[in-house]
C-alpha positions, 0 to 999 in steps of 0.5 A: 900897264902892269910890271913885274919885277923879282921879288926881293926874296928872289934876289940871289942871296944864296950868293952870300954863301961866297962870302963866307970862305975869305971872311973867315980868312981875312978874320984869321989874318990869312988874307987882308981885309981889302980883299974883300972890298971887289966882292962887296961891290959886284955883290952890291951892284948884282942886286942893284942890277938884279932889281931892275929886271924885268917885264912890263906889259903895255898895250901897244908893246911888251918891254924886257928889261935885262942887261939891255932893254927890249920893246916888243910889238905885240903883233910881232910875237909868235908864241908865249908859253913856259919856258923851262931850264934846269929847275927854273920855270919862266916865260918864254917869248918867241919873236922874229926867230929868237927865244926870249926868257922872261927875267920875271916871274920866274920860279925855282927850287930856291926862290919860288914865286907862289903866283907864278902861273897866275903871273904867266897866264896874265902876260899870255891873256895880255898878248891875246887880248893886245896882238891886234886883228892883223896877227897870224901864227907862224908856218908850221916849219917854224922851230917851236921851243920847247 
């Protein structure tokens, strides 16, 4: 079995920056200091949940774990491949009509994953190892990612 999780460095620390404007207000005495206490418990709770992103790669199935969990059957993957959005660069998993972003690994201008391509090059020779015998590729009317 084997996981991967974002890197600490790639937990949305960048979010701080929103922080700063009503700290700088409550310390002038424009704003009082309760306001900030929803701000400190959804950024608290973003890197809680944040953390439990991600995916595992078992032998019988692919797990993504996100807001919901999903066990994908490696015979019902169609296609694994790089997924790209804006400047982040993912895994992208095709199943039962649907495309699926990876949440890890993934890699962005501000918090690149140096093992990114080892990492995606190791879940797709996963699901060619795992997919079984029974697996065939899709008719070629089927809508590709891009």
């Amino acid at each position: 079995m084997i996981r991967y999780r974002p890197r600490w460095r790639q937990l949305p620390w960048w979010n701080l920056l929103f922080f700063i404007q009503p700290t700088i207000n409550v310390l002038s005495g424009r704003l009082s200091g309760w306001w900030l206490l929803p701000l400190v418990v959804v950024y608290v709770g973003s890197l809680v949940l944040h953390r439990h992103f991600g995916v595992e790669l078992r032998p019988d199935a692919l797990v993504a774990y996100g807001l919901r969990t999903r066990v994908i059957p490696w015979r019902q993957i169609q296609w694994i491949g790089p997924s790209r959005l804006f400047t982040e660069d993912a895994v992208g998993v095709a199943y039962g009509g649907e495309v699926l972003r990876l949440r890890a690994p993934r890699h962005w201008l501000l918090t690149p994953d140096p093992d990114f391509r080892a990492k995606a090059g190791m879940i797709h020779g996963y699901w060619g190892r795992h997919r079984g015998s029974e697996w065939r590729p899709p008719p070629a009317t089927w809508p590709w990612p891009t």
